[in-house]
C-alpha positions in Angstrom: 0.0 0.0 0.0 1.3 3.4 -0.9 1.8 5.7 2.0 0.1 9.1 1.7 2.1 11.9 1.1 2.0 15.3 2.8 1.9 18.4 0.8 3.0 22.2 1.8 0.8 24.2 -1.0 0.0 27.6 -1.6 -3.2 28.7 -0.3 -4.3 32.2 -1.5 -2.1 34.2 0.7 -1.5 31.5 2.7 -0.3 27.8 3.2 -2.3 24.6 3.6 -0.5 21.4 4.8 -3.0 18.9 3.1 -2.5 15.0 3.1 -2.8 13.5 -0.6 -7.0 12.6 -0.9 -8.1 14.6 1.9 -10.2 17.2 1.1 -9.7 19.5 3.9 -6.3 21.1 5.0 -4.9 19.6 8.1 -3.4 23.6 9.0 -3.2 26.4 7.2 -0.3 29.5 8.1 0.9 32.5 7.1 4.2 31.2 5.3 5.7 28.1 4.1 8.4 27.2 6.3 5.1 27.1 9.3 3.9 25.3 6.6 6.5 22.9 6.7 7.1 22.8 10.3 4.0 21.3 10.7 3.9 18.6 7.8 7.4 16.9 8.6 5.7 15.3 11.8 2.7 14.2 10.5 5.1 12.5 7.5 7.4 11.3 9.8 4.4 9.3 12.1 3.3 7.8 8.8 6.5 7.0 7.6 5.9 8.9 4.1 7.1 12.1 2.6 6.5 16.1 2.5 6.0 17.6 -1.1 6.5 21.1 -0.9 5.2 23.2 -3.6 6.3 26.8 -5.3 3.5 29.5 -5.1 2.9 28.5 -8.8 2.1 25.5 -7.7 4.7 23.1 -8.9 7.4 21.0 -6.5 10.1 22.7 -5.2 11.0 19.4 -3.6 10.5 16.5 -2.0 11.8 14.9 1.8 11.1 11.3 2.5 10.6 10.2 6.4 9.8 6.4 5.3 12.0 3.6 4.3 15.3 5.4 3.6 17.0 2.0 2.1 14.8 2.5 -0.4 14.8 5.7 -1.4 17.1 7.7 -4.0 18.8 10.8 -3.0 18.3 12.8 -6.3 19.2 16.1 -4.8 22.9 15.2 -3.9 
């Protein structure tokens, strides 16, 4: 079973931490890196990953808090 990812997006002037298929945001903040602060636990108690998005919309990048030996380090 896949795990569900967590996602730091823009929300209007804001940012939403939302899990992939809910439809509600589990927080929204006033910036991204509260934003973030908040979805790295809830990725690390499932074991899954953050997605953090660009104000446009599109990933800025990716952090995995799952299975590490099976994981590729594209960054580095």
């Amino acid at each position: 079973m896949a795990k569900t990812k967590v996602h730091v997006i823009p929300s209007g002037d804001k940012w939403a931490v939302k899990k992939e298929g809910n439809i509600k945001a589990s927080a929204v903040t006033d910036t991204q890196a509260d934003a973030i602060k908040i979805a790295i636990p809830i990725a690390k108690q499932e074991k899954s990953s953050v997605v953090i998005h660009r104000p446009d919309g599109s990933i800025r990048d990716t952090d995995s808090y799952g299975d590490e030996s099976k994981v590729k380090d594209t960054k580095h």
